[in-house]
N, C-alpha and C positions, 0 to 999 in steps of 0.2 A: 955579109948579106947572104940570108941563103938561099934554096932555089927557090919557096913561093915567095919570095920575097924581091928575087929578081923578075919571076913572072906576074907578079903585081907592079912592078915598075914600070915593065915593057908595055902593060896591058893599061897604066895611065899613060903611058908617053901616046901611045895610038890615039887615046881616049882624045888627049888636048889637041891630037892631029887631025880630027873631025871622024876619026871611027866610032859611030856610035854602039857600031857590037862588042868592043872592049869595056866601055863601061858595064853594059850586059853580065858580062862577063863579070868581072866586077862584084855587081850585086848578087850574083849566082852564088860565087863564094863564100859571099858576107850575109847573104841573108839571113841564113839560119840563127847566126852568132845575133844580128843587129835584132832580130825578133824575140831571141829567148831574153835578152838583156832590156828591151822595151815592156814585152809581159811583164818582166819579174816588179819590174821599178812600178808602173802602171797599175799592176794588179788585169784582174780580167777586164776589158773593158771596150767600147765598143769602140776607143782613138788609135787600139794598138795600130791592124791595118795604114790608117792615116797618117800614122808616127811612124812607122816604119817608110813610108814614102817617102818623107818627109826628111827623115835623116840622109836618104840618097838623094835627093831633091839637092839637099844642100851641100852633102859631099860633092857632087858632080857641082855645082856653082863654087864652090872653094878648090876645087883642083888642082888650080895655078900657082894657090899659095903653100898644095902640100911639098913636104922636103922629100925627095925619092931616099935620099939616107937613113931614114925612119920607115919603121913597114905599114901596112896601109891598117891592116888588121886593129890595132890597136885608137890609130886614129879616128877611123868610123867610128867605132864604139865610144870613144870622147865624144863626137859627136852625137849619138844618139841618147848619152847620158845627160849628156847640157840639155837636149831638147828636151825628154821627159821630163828632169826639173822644172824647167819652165813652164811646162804645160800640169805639172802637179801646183806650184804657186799658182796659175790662173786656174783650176778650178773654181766656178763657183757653185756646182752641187757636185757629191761625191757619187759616184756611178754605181755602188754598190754598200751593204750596210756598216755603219761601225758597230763596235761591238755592243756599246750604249744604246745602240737602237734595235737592237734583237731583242726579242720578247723574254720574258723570263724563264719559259720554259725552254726558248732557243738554248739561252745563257745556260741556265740546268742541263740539258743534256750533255753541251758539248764540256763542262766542267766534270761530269760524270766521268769521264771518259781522261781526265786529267789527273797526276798523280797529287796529290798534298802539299806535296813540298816542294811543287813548283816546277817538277823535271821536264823540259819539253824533250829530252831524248825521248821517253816512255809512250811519248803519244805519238812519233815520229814512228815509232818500230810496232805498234800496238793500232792507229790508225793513223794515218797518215793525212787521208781526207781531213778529219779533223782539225790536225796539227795545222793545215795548210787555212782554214776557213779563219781559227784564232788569230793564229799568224798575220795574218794581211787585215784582219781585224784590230789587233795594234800596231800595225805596222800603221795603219795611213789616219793614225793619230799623230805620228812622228814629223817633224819638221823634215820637207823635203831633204835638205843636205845630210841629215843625220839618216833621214831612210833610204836616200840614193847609194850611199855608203854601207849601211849596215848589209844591204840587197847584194851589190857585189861583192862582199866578202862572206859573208855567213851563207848567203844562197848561192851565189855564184863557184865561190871559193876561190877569190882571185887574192891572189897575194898583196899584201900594203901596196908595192911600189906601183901595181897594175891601177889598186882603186886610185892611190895619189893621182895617177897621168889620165887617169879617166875623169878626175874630179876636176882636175888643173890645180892639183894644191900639193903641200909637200907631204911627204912619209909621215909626219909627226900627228899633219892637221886631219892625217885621213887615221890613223890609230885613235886618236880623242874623239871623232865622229863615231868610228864604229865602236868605242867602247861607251860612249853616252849613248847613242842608242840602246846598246845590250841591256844598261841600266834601266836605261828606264821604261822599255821593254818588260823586262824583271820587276821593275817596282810595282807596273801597273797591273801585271799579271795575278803580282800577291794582292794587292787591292781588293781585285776580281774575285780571288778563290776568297779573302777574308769576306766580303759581302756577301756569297754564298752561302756559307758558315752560320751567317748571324740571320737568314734566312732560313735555314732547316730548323 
């Protein structure tokens, strides 16, 4: 165990003791990480705020059954992953456009700005804005598990075994998520650029 590891220990042992400035404490550390991991899965939206409560809300009511032999860092973020899923399956309006729903000149411009054959490095390095508005435009076509996955590895950059313990699944079932994702990601992407084509 190392040292924040042990000062996250010490800092839930207080927590279950009735110190409520340990927990504090606590989300002080974690916030950041449980925020950028809610945006990313969520997209921009007005539940981040409320999701981010929400996963401390329920870390602090599950405390009793964390293993201090595990570090806390990775557990919240389990947590906050399972809760975005859920709250991505109960959507019943989407809080922002797909890409079906952008007008066609929307659609035109931002294809303009896209290469041919499909590269999304070139729009990452050349506009980035862009890259980000397509992006989460196919992204929240994706079946939540397949875009809770594809999110922490491709966007986050977290290694298999981090997305598996974030998903609760194993190394094999989180590699076949984020590679059907990337597919079909990629397929619908050519789709887009072929309907564009037979439009000019």
């Amino acid at each position: 165990m190392d040292m924040a590891d042990s000062a996250d220990a010490a800092l839930i042992a207080q927590t279950l003791d009735g110190n409520e400035l340990a927990f504090a404490e606590l989300v002080r550390r974690y916030q950041a990480a449980v925020w950028g991991t809610v945006h990313r899965i969520l997209g921009r939206s007005t539940e981040d705020e409320d999701a981010v409560q929400e996963v401390f809300l329920r870390a602090f009511s599950s405390l009793r059954r964390f293993d201090p032999k595990y570090p806390f860092g990775p557990w919240v973020l389990r947590i906050a992953t399972n809760h975005c899923i859920d709250l991505l399956r109960r959507r019943k309006a989407r809080r922002y456009k797909l890409w079906t729903e952008l007008s066609e000149g929307e659609q035109q411009h931002l294809l303009n700005d896209m290469s041919v054959d499909g590269d999304f490095g070139s729009v990452v390095s050349r506009s980035p804005e862009t890259y980000e508005k397509v992006a989460q435009a196919l992204l929240d076509e994706l079946k939540p598990k397949y875009r809770t996955a594809f999110i922490l590895r491709e966007v986050e950059g977290r290694d298999y075994r981090e997305v598996a313990d974030a998903l609760g699944t194993s190394e094999l079932a989180a590699r076949v998520r984020v590679s059907r994702a990337r597919a079909e990601i990629q397929k619908k992407f050519r789709a887009y650029l072929a309907g564009a084509k037979v439009k000019d």
